[in-house]
N, C-alpha and C positions, 0 to 999 in steps of 0.2 A: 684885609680881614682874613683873607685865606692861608696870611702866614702867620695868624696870633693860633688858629684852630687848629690842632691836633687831631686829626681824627679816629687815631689809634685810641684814645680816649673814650671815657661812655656817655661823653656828651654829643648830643645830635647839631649839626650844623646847617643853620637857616643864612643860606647867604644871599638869595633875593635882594637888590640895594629897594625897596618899596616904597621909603621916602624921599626917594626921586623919582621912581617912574611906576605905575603898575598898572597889571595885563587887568583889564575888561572883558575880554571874549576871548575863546579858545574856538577854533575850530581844526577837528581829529580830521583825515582824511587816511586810515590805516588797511593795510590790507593783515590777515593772522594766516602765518604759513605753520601749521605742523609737522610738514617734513624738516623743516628747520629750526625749530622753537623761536621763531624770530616775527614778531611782529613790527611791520616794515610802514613807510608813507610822508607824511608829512606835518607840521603842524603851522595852524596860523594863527598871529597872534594878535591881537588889535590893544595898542596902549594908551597911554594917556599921564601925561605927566605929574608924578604925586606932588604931596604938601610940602616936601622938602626942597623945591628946583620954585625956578623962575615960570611966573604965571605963564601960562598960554595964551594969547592974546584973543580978551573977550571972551575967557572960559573961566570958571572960579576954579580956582587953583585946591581946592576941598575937593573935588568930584571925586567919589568911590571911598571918599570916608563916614563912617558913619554917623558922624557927630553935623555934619552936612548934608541931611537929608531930604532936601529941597535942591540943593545945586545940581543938579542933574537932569532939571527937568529944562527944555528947549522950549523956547515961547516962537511959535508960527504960527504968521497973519490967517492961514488957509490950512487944512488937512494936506496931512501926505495921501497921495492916491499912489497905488503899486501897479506897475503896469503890466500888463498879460494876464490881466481878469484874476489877480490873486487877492480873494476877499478873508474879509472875517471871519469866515464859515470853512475856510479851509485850513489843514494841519501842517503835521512835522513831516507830509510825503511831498506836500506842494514846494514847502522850500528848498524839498532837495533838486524837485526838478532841476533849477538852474543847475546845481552840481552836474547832475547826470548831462542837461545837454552842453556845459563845458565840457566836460572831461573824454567827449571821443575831440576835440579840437586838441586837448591836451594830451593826448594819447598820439596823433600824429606829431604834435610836435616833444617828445619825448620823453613829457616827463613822470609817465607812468610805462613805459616799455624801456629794457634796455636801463632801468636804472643804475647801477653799478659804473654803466662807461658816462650817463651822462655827469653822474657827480662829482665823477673822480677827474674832472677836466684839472688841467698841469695847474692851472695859478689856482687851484685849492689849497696846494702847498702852503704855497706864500700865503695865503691868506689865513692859517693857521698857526705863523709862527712871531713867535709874540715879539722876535726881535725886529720886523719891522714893522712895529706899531708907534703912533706917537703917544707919550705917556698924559698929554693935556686930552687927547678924545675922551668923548662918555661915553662910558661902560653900563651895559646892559646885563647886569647878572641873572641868570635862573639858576633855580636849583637844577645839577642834574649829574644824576651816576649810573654807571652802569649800560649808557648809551653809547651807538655811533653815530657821529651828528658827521652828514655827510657833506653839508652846503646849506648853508643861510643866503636870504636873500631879499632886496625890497620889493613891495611889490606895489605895482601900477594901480592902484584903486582908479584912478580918473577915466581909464579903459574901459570901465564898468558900464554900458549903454543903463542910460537913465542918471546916472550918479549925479549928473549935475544936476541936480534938485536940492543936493548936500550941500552949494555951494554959493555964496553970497554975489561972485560974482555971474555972468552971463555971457562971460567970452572964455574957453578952454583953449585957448591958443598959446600959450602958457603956463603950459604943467610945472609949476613949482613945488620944493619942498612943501612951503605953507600951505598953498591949498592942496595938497594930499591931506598933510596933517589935518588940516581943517574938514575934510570930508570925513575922513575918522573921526575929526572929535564930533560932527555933528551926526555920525550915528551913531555913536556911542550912547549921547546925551539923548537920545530919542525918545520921549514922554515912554512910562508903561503900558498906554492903552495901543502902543505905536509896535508892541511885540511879534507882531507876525511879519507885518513890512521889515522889520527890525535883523530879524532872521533871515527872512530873502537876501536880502544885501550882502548879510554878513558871507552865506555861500555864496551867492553870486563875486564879491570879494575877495572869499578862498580862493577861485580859479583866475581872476585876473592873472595876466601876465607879469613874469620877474622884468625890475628895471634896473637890476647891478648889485653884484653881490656882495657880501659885505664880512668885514674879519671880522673872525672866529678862534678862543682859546678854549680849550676844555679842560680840565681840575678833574682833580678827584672827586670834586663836590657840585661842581658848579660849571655853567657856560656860559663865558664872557663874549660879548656881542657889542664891536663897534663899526662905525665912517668915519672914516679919514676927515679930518677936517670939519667934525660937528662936537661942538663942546659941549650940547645943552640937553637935556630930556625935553627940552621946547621943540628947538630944533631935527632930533633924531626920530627917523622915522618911525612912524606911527602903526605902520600894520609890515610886520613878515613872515615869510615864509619858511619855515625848516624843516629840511630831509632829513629824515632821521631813521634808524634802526633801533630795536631794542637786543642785546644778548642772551641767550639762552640761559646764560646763569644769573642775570639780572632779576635782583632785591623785590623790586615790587609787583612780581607777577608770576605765579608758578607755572608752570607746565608739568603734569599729569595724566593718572588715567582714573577717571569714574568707577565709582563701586560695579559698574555694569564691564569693566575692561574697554570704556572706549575714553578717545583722548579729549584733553581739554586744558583749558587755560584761562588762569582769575586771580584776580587781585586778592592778597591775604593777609589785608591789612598789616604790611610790613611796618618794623620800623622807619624805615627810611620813607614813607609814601611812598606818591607816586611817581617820585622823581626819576626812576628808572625803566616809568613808561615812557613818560614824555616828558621834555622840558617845563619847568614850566615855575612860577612864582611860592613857592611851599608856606611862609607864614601865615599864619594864618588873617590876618589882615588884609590879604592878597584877596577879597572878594570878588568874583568873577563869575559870566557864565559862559557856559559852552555850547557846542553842538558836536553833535559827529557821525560820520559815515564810515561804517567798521565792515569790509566787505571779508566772506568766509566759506568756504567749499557749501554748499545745498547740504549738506547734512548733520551742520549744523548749526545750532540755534545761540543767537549772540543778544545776552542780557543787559542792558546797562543801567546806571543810575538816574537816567534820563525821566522826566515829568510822561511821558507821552508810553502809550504801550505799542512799540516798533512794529509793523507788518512790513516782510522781507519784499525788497524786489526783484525781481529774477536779472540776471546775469547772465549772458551766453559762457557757453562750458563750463555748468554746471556750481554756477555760484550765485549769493546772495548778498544783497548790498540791504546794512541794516541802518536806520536814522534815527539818532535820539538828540533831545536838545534839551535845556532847563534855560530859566527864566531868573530862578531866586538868585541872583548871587550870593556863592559860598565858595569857600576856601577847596582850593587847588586837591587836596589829600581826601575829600568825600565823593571824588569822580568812581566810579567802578564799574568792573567791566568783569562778565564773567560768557565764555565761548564755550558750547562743548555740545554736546546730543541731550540733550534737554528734554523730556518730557514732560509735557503741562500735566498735572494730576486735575481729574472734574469729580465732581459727583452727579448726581444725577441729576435733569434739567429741574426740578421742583426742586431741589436745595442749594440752584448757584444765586447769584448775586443778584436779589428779583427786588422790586420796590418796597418791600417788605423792610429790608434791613434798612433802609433810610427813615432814621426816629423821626417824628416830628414833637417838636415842644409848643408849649403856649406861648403866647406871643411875651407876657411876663417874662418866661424862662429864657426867650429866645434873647431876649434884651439882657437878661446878667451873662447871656454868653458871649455877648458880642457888642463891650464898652465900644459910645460913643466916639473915644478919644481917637485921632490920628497916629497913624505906625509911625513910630521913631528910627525908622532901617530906610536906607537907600531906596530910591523909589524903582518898583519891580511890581509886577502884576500879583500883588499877595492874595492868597489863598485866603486871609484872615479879612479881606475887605470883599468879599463875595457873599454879599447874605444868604445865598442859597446852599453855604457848605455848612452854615454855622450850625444845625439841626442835623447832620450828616453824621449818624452816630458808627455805620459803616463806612469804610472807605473801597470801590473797587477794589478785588484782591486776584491776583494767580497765585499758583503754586508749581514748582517744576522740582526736576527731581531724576535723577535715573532710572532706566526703564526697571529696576529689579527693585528698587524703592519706592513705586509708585502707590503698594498697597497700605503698606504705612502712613504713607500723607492723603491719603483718600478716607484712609479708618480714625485717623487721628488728629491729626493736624489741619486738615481741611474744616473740621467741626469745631478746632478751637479760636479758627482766628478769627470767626466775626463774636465772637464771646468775648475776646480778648480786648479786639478794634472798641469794641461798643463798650466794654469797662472802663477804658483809656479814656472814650469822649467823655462818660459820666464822669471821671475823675476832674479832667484839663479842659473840656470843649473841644473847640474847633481843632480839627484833625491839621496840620502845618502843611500836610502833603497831599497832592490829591487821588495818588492809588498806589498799590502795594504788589509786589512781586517779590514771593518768598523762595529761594532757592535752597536745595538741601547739598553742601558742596563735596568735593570727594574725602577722603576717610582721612589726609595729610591735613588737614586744617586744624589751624591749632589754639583752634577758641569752639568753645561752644554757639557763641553765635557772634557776627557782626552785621551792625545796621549802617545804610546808607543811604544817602534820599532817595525812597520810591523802594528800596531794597534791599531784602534780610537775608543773609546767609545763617544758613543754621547748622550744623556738623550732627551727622548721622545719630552720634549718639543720642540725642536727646529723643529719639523716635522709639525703642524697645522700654516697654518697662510700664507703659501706662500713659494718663498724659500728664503725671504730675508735674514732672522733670520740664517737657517741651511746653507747657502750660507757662511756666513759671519762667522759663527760658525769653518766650513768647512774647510776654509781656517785659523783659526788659528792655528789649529790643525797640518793641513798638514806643516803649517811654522815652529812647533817646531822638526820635520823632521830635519829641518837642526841646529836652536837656542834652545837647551832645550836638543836632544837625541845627534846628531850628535856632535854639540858641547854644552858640557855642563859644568855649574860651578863650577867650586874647591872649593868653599865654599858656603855651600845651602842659606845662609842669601843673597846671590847677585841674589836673584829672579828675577831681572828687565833682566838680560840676557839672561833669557828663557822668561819669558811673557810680559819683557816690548817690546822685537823685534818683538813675535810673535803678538801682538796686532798692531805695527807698519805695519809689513808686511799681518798682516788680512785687512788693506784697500786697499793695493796696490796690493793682489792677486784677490781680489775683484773685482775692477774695472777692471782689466784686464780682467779677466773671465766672465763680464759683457759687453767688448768690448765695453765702454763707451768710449767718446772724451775726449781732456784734458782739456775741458772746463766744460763736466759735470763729470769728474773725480775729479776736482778742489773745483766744489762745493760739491759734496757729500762729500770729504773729509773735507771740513771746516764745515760743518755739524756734523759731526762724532765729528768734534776735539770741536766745541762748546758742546757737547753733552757729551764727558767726563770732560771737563773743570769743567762742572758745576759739574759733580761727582764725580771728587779732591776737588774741595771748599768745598763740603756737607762731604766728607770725615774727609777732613783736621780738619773741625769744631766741626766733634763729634767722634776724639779721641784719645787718646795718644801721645805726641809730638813724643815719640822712636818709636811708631809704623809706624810713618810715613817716617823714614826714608832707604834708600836706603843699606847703608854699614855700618849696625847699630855697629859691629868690628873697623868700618873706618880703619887705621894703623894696626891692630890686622887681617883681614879680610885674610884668606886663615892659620891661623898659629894653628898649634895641639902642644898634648902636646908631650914629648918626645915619647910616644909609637904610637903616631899617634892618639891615643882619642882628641877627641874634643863636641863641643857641639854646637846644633843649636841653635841661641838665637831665643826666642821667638815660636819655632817649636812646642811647646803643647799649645801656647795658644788658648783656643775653638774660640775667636774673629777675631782669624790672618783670616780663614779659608773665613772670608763673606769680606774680606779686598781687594781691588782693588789697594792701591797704588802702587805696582812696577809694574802693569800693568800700570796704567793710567801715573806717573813717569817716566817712561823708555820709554814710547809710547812718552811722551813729550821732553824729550833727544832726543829719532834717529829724532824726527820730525823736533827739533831742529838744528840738525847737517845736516841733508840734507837740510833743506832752507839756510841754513848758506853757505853750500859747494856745494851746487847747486845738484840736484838730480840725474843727471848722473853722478858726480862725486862722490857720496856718493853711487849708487848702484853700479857701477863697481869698487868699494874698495870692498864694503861686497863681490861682488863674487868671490875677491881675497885671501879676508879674512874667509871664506866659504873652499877655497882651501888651504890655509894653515892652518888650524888649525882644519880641521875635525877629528874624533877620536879621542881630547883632552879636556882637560878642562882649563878654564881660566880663571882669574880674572877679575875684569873692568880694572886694566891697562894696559893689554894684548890690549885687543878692544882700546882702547882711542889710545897708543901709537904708534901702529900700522897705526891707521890715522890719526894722526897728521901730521906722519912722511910721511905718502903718498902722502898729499895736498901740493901744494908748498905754500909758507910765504903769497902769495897775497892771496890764498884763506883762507887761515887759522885765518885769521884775527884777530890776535892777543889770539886766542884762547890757554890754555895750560892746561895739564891733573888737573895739582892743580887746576884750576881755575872752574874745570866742576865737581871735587870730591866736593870742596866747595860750588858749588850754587847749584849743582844737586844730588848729593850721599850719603853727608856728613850732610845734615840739614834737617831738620822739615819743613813743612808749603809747601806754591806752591811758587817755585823759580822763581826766580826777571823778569824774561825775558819773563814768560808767562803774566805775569800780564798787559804790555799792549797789547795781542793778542787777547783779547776778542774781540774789537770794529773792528777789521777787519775780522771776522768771523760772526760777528752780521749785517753786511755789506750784505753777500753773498745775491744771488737771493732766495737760498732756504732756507736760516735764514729768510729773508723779507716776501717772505709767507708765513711762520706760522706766522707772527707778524702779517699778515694783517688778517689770519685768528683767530686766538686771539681777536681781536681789533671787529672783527664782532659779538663774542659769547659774550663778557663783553657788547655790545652792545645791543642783545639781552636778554642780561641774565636781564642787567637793565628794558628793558621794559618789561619782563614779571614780575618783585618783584613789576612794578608799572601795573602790569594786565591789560597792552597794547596787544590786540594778534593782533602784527603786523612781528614774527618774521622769519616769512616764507618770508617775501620781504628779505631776505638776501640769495646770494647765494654762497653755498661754494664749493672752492676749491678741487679737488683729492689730496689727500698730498702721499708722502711716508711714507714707517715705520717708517724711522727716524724721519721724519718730523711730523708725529702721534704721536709721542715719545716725542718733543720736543713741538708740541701742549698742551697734556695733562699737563705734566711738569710747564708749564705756568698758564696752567688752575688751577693746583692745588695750585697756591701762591695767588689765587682770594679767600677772606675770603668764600663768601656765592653762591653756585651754587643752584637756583631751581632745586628741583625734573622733572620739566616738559623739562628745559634745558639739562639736565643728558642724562633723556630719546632720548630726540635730538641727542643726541650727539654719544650715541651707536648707532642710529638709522642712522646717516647719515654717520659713518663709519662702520658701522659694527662690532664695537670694539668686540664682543663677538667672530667675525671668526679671527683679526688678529693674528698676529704672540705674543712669549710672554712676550714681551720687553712691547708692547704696552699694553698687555691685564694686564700687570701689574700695567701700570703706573691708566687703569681704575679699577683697585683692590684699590688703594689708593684714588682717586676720591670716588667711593663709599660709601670707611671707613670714608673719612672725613666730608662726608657731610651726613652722615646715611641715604644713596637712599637704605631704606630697600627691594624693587621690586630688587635689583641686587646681593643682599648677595648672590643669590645661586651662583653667577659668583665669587666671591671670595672664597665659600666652593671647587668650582670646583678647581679653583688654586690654593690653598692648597695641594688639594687633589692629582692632577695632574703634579702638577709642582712644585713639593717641591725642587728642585735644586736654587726654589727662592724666597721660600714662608716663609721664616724666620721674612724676615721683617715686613712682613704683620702683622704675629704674635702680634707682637709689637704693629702695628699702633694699631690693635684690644683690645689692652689691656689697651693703654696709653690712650683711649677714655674715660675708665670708661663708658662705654655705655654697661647696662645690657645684651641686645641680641645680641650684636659684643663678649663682652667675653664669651657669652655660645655658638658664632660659633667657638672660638678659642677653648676652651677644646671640641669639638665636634667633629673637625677638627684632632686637635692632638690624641682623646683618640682613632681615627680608622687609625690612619698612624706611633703611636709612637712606637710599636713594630718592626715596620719593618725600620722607619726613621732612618738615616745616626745618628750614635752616636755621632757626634760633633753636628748637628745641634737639635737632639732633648734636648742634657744639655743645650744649647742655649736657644730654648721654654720653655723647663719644667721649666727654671728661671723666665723665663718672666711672665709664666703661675700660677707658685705657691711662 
């Protein structure tokens, strides 16, 4: 496979073989060095032989698909009992203990000190050089780039005091391959209600002892992993070890400094995952879960994706050893990790997280939120089978944030999430996750927010301006909770199934949490939908016919090759990255299908469809067919899956149905005033080119953001705006305090019309809110205007070091 893939190409390469073998558990054991940008350690991995390879004997050869979601459960005559008094009642601190008291055993014998001399022993050589390999052994592929893999290795699970519980027979006086493998696959397959024993092991595991190392090839893309003499994913070892480093200019993880000047280091939802943290399985089908112990100097504070809210433990000289784990399994690319000086933002003790925020419904309500039927996903301790979350209209939440941003998320932000949390349950129910840590990340991020389980990154900008912006931001975030992690895509090219619902449902948690009517729920949202409309047309018009499309595989969409590699089309290219379609696309489908199916019929399906199919992943005709077959014939109105892949998934350009929905959105009352506020400033603007100063007899309107948004927008298709108008115009909105949807659209005003008095408001924007300042770039260059391209290399040469590596090749094109 690695020599069909180009990877100079913009296609992303998943070479994981997954229909031979895939990873079940992950366990991190990493330390994060600053002085080095290198985060260093090990990782362990526990497998299990997929659908495509020879059964494991007396194991169902399905296990960790999800189309088999019974085969994973382990039928015992008796309870596992854990030994060392580790009950029910206790967390994610108890099962590190076994880590922590391996690891001074493992510290004398070396392999946490002195790293460097222990890995680089002589026969590492050979054991990385692919000429003496035999070409009949199995190959264990991960994805992996950007890494140094220092030493692979098997390791001894049967060393584990207690293990033999795992083991059918009763005599250990013969450690064989089989029963290794077998003690693996029988904690693997360990009932859900078995999850806390389940986790002991698995550390207690991580530290057993290495029992012979094993070759290793490293790719551009990938780490290939065999034994001499083992042909089979049956027979190849079942749990190992890898030392590993990450590089300092490695893909999936930056290294920075905090809006406060101090250092830190976080996932930035790369293109590439997270392959360039650790190795590890990237399709998404690779469902898994992890734990991990991420140890970090005392000062500071280590975030993860983990179910559990980490309390540090101290470390002699001056470090903290942090423990997160999860339980759901999900795909390899939703792990996140963010390190840095953190401060938690509170409010006062009468407005944190009190019993209050926990709804309760009627026992009727309780029961439409929480279908009888059994979960269709892999068996895992779900959130959705816990009656006492199902009324949990709040989810526990934190908030952190650097010390000089703290008053921002205390005045604003702090007060919108459980508005937000609690819109989201009255929309969907049962919250997927069971607590929230909102991080605000440094100023080089280059999204305004990403969500991962348990945790939201949000980019500074969304904080100044009010709360409409972070309101709305807020809420898409929290909707991929359920469309994006809970349930997510079998094949990553079907983006519109995570951000085309989540942008859909960002209006509708919106205005709930806004406790708006349905009349100015009604207009805001036709506001909103004129307001992307126009940013599909502008899309559509400047770029690639493939790029716009939906299921750019169409027929091909979900299929790998025999070993389960596959490729994301389009996933490196640096352009995809600034690209709205399956947002704005898929926003226009659900919008589509609930005016069609009438709105309560379209959201009491999704929270049917919500319940069946969390913990999975899905294609579009999973979704489509699913509701078709829900609506009866009257409503469905002649609609059919062909018919919506063809006008909606399967083609280029804006599909046929939207095209007459402008002139009834142009309609609304709050389309109408910005026209008539429009109509006032061309009016004005005219009498000041004729140096009438009569333009103070016009009196304007208060608009909203959007409506701000959709002002300027206008304004900017007017060839010639005076300077004295300009000045007006920030002057009677403020545009310099708005939010920065707005303060963008007067960054383009400015450029186009060279109001050199406001350049310093575009260096600010650049400088500040680079999650959106690419285009600007642009505008600045395409001028040809001497002092706009010396603010653009001015702008760039004090942000390009630390800028998001896809958007500074982006600039630096535009720029040189």
């Amino acid at each position: 496979m690695e020599n069909v893939l180009d990877p100079s190409k913009d296609d992303l390469p998943l070479m994981a073989n997954t229909n031979h073998i895939l990873v079940k558990h992950y366990v991190l054991d990493l330390d994060v060095d600053f002085e080095s940008h290198v985060i260093e350690g090990a990782i362990i991995i526990f497998l299990e032989p997929g659908s495509g390879c020879k059964k494991l004997s007396g194991a169902d050869g399905g296990a960790g698909q999800l189309e088999s979601n019974q085969s994973n459960k382990v039928e015992t005559s008796q309870p596992y009992h854990i030994p060392g008094g580790f009950s029910s009642e206790m967390g994610s601190q108890d099962f590190a203990d076994c880590d922590k008291s391996e690891k001074n055993a493992s510290d004398r014998n070396g392999n946490h000190s002195n790293r460097e001399q222990t890995y680089g022993i002589s026969s590492s050589k050979n054991f990385c050089d692919p000429g003496n390999l035999g070409s009949e052994d199995f190959l264990l592929i991960l994805d992996c780039c950007d890494l140094t893999v220092l030493k692979v290795e098997e390791v001894d699970v049967a060393a584990v005091p207690g293990i033999e519980r795992f083991t059918k027979s009763t005599k250990q006086a013969d450690v064989s391959k089989e029963l290794k493998n077998q003690i693996v696959h029988e904690l693997v397959t360990l009932p859900a209600d078995h999850w806390r024993e389940q986790l002991y092991y698995y550390a207690c595991c991580s530290q057993a002892p290495g029992c012979g190392e094993l070759l290793f090839t490293s790719s551009t893309w990938s780490l290939e992993i065999r034994k001499m003499g083992v042909t089979t994913a049956t027979d190849f070892p079942h749990i190992l070890r890898i030392w590993y480093k990450t590089k300092p200019e490695g893909r999936s993880v930056t290294w920075t400094t905090d809006q406060s000047g101090r250092p830190c280091v976080y996932t930035m939802g790369s293109p590439i995952n997270n392959r360039a943290l650790f190795p590890c399985q990237e399709p998404p089908v690779a469902m898994s879960t992890w734990q991990a112990t991420v140890r970090a100097a005392a000062s500071f504070v280590v975030l993860m994706s983990g179910e559990n809210s980490a309390k540090p433990t101290q470390l002699q000289e001056g470090y903290l050893s942090w423990n997160y784990y999860v339980t759901m399994p999900m795909p390899a690319s939703t792990f996140t990790i963010a390190v840095g000086s953190w401060k938690e933002a509170k409010l006062e003790p009468c407005s944190l997280n009190e019993p209050s925020t926990v709804t309760s419904f009627s026992s009727s309500e309780a029961d439409s939120r929480c279908p009888s039927w059994a979960c269709g996903h892999m068996e895992y301790p779900c959130h959705f089978q816990n009656p006492g979350v199902a009324s949990q209209a709040i989810i526990p939440y934190r908030v952190f944030a650097p010390e000089c941003l703290q008053h921002f998320c205390e005045e604003i932000l702090l007060q919108l999430i459980p508005r937000c949390l609690s819109a989201a349950h009255a929309t969907l129910g049962t919250h997927p996750f069971s607590r929230l840590d909102v991080l605000i990340v440094p100023a080089n991020f280059a999204s305004l927010g990403m969500a991962s389980p348990h945790i939201i990154f949000l980019s500074q900008s969304v904080l100044p301006g009010g709360s409409h912006l972070c309101g709305t931001r807020l809420c898409h975030e929290i909707a991929h909770a359920w469309f994006g992690l809970a349930i997510g895509a079998r094949d990553w090219t079907e983006e519109w199934l995570s951000e085309g619902f989540a942008t859909h449902l960002e209006d509708v948690f919106w205005t709930e949490a806004q406790k708006l009517s349905y009349d100015e729920a009604k207009e805001q949202q036709e506001l909103k939908a004129l307001l992307r409309w126009r940013r599909l047309r502008d899309e559509v018009q400047n770029s690639s016919e493939e790029m716009q499309v939906l299921r750019p595989n169409r027929d091909e969409t979900g299929q790998v090759s025999e070993s389960g590699a596959s490729i994301v089309k389009y996933g490196l290219n640096p352009e995809k990255i600034f690209m709205q379609v399956h947002y704005l696309k898929g926003y226009f489908l659900l919008r589509f299908l609930a005016s069609r199916l009438g709105e309560e019929t379209f959201f009491s399906f999704l929270r049917k469809f919500v319940h069946k199919f969390h913990g999975q992943l899905i294609l579009s005709q999973d979704f489509l067919h699913m509701l078709l077959e829900d609506v009866s014939e009257e409503k469905r109105l002649g609609l059919s899956v062909e018919d919506i892949f063809q006008t909606w998934l399967d083609t280029s350009g804006i599909p046929k149905p939207l095209q007459g929905e402008t002139q009834t959105w142009a309609e609304s009352r709050l389309v109408q005033q910005v026209n008539d506020e429009v109509t006032k400033w061309i009016r004005v603007n005219l009498r000041a080119r004729k140096r009438r100063r009569r333009e103070n007899e016009e009196v304007f309107e208060k608009l909203l953001p959007d409506q701000l948004v959709l002002l300027l927008e206008s304004l900017l298709e007017e060839k010639t705006l005076c300077p004295r108008i300009l000045q007006s115009l920030e002057k009677t909105y403020h545009l310099r305090e708005q939010d920065a949807e707005v303060r963008h659209r007067w960054c383009e005003l400015v450029i186009k019309h060279k109001y050199t008095k406001a350049y310093e408001d575009v260096e600010r924007f650049l400088l500040e809110d680079q999650a959106m300042g690419v285009y600007l770039y642009g505008e600045l260059m395409v001028s040809e205007n001497a002092k706009q391209q010396q603010l653009a290399h001015k702008c760039f040469e004090m942000t390009k070091e630390d800028m998001d590596r896809s958007s500074a090749k982006v600039v630096a094109e535009m720029l040189f």
